[in-house]
N, C-alpha and C positions, 0 to 999 in steps of 0.2 A: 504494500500500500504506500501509497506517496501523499504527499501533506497539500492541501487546499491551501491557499493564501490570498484574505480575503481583504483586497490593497486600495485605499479613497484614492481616485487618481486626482482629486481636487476638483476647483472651478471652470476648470476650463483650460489654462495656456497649460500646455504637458509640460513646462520647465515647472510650474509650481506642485507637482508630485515629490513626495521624499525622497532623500537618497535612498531608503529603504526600499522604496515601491519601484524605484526607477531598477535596482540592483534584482529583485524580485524577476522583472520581468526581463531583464537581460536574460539570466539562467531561467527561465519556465521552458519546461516541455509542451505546455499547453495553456493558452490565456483566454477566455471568455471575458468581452469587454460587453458595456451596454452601450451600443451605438446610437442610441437616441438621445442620448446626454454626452457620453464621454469621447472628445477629439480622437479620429485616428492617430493622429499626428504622435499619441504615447506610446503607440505601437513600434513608435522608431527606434528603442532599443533592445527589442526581442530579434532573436535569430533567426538565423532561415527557414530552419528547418522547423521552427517551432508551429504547433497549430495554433489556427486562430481563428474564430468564431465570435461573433456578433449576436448577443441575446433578445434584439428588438423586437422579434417577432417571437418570441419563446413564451412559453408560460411558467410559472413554477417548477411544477413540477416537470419540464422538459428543461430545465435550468441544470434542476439539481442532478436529476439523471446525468446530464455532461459532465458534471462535476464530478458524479460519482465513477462514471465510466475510465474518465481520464486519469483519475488518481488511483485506478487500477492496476494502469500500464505505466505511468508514468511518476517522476521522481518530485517535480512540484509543477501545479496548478495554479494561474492565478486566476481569481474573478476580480476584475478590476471597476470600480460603482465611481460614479461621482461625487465630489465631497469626500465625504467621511463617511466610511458603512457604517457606522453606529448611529445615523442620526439621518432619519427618514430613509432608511433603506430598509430592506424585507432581512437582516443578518439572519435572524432570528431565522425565521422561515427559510430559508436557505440550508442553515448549519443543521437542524434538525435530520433531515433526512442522512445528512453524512453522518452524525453521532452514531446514526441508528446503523450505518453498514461500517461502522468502527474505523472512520476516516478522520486522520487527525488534522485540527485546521489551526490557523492562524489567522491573526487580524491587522493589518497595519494602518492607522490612522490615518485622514487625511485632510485641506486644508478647506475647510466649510466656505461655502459660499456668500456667506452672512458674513465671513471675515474679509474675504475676499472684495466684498460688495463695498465694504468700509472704507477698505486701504484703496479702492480706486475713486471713491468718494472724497479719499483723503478727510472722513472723518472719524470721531471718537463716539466709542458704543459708552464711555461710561465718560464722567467727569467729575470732579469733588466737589460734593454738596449742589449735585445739579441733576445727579443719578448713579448710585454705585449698583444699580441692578441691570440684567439684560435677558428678556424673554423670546427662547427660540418658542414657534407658536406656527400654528397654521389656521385658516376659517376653514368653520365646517361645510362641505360638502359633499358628496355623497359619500365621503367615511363622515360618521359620526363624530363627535366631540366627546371624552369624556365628561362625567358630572364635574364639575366646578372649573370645569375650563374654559368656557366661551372666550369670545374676547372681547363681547363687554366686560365678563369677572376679570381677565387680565389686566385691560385697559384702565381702570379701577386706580390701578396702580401709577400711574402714570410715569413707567420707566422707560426706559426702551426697548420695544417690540421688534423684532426681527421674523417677520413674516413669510413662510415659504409655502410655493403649493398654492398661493391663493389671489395670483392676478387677475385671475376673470372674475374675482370675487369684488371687486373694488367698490362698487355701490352698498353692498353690508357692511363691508371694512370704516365707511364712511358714516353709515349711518352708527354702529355700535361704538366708532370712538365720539363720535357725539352724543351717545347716549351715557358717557364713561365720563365727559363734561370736559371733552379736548376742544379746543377753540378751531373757529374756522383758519384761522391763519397760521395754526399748527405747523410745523416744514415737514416734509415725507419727501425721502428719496428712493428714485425704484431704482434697480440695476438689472439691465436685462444683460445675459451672458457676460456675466463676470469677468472680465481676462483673457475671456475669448480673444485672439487677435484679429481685426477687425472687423469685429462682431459684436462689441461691446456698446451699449447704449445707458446714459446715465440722466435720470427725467429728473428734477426737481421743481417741486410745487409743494403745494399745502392742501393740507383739509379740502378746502373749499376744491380745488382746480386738477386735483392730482389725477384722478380717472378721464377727465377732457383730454388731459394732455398725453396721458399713456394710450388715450381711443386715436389723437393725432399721430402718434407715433408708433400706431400699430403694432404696441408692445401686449401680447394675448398667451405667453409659455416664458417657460426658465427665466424670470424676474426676481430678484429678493426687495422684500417692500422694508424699506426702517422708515419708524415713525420715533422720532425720541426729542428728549427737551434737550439733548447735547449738540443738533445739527446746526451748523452753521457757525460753530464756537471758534472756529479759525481766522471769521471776522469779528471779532467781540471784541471789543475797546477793552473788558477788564476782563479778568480770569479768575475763577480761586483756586490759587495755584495748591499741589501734592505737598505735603509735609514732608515727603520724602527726599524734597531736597533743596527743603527751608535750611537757612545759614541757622536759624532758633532750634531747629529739632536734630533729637541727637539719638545716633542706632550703634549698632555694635562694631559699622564699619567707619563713623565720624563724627567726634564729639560738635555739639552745640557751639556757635560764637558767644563766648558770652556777655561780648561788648555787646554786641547787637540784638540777643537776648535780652539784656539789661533794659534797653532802651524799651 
């Protein structure tokens, strides 16, 4: 038996996969990618002779069969997800049916979209005394919500929301953060194909305009929507700045000033 290795190939630009995952797929015998999210273009460091298969037309259970089939013959398998398989991916359903024919797997992390989304945003998901929270989250649609999750009860919160899975959803989106008592002039930024290279589109609006301008710009699949009170802080005349690396506060790598303490 040979080992599954189940590798986030990230947002999109295949340079943003890890050394890990990039090393993974150099040596695979066999790599199963999802071609309706994740670029060919990661395939460029697998061998010749390696198999390669495109899961977009598969179903579950014809997923897992490949999986199980190949790590029969072969010494290591990659399923390669986008993002991170631990976070909106089926692992789970996946890895079960290998457990059950004694195939041992592996996970290797990758770099989420929602961060992705941020860094080409060039903004901050958290800020001091402005939001030290950040909710990954999706609206419900035809999967359900669990109990206490909506995103009105989210919304509640008013941290910041990183929304996936729900751009066609934008007229609820709207109404439940207004029901959650977010202001029309809110800032919301989408990012459609994250890193993509060029393919990357990056909409910014507010409450009010944000779905007009994503219906202009015919932005309808793989979008990450952030709604948060930190957008836009790169123009802000003042900041509250990290204690972390006040001249007054003092850690175990740099004592306090205490001239300027004093003061």
């Amino acid at each position: 038996m040979g080992k599954v290795w189940f590798v986030g190939a990230g947002p999109g630009d295949p340079e943003l996969i890890t050394v890990k995952g990039r090393d993974l797929i150099s040596r695979a015998n066999a790599i199963l990618y999802a071609g309706s999210l994740v670029s060919a273009a990661a395939m460029r460091w697998a061998t010749t002779n390696c198999e390669i298969a495109d899961s977009k037309g598969m179903t579950l259970e014809e997923i897992a069969a490949w999986l199980t089939a190949k790590a029969q013959v072969h010494c290591t398998v990659v399923r390669l997800q986008t993002g991170d398989p631990t976070l909106y991916g089926a692992l789970i359903e996946m890895t079960q049916p290998l457990d059950r024919a004694g195939i041992e797997i592996g996970v290797v992390p990758g770099v989420s979209s929602a961060m992705a989304s941020a860094a080409t945003a060039m903004e901050s998901l958290t800020l001091p005394e402005v939001t030290q929270t950040v909710i990954f989250s999706r609206v419900e649609g035809r999967t359900p919500m669990p109990e206490g999750e909506s995103l009105l009860e989210l919304a509640k919160h008013h941290c910041t929301l990183c929304l996936f899975l729900s751009i066609t959803l934008l007229r609820t989106i709207q109404s439940e953060l207004r029901a959650a008592g977010w202001r029309e002039d809110t800032p919301i930024v989408v990012v459609h194909k994250a890193s993509w290279p060029d393919q990357e589109k990056i909409i910014r609006g507010t409450l009010a305009d944000i779905r007009d301008q994503c219906r202009v710009e015919k932005i309808n699949s793989q979008a990450m929507i952030i709604i948060s009170p930190t957008l836009g802080a790169r123009h802000w005349p003042k900041l509250k700045k990290s204690k972390l690396y006040d001249k007054t506060f003092s850690h175990r790598f740099r004592k306090a000033d205490k001239k300027v303490a004093g003061n």
